[in-house]
N, C-alpha and C positions, 0 to 999 in steps of 0.2 A: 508429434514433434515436442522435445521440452523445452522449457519456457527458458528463457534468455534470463542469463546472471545480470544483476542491474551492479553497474559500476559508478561511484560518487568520486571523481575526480577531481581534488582540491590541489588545485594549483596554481604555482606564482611564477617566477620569471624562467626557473630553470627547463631548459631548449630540449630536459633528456623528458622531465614532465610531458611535456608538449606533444612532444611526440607521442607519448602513450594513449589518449585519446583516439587518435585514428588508427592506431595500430589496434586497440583495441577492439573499436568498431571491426574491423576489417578480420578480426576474428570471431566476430556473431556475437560481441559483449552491449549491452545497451550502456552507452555511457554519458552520465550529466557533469558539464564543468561548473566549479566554484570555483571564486575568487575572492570571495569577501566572509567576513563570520555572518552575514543577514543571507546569504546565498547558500551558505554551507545548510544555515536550520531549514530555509524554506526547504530545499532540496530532499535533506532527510525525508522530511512532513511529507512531499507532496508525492517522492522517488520512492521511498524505502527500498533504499539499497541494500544489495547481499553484502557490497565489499566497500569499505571508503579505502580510496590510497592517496596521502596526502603529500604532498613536496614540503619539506621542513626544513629548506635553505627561505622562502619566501617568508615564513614565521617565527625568524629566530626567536625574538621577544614575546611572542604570542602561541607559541604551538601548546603548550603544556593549555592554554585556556580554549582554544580551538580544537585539544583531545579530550577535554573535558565535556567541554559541548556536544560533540561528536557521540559521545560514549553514553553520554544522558539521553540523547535521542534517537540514536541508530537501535538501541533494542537488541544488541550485541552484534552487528556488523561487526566484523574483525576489521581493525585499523590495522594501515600496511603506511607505516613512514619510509620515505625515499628520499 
């Protein structure tokens, strides 16, 4: 069997977000939620995710420092803004 894509889901209020989570699950993705930028680094650190997909209606003022972060620590995860 191969090993389960790990999914880094940073998401804020939008309901379409929300949903992706267990939609996800429900197709064999392993997936950890964030909500916060202290949530996003632990997650990286402790996940290393294949994929981050991030919601960027919740971070209007803050995304570009939250892809920053992201990018510094993911190791080249591909970032998927939605």
């Amino acid at each position: 069997m191969a090993p389960q894509a790990k999914i880094l889901l940073i998401e804020g209020k939008s309901k379409n977000v929300r949903s992706f989570g267990p939609e996800l699950e429900a197709k064999g993705f392993l997936v950890v939620t964030a909500t916060t930028g202290r949530q996003v680094k632990d997650a990286v650190h402790s996940f290393r995710p294949n994929v981050i997909i991030m919601d960027t209606t919740y971070y209007p003022s803050s995304g570009v420092r939250i892809c920053k972060l992201t990018r510094s620590l993911a190791s080249g995860a591909p970032l998927i803004y939605i």
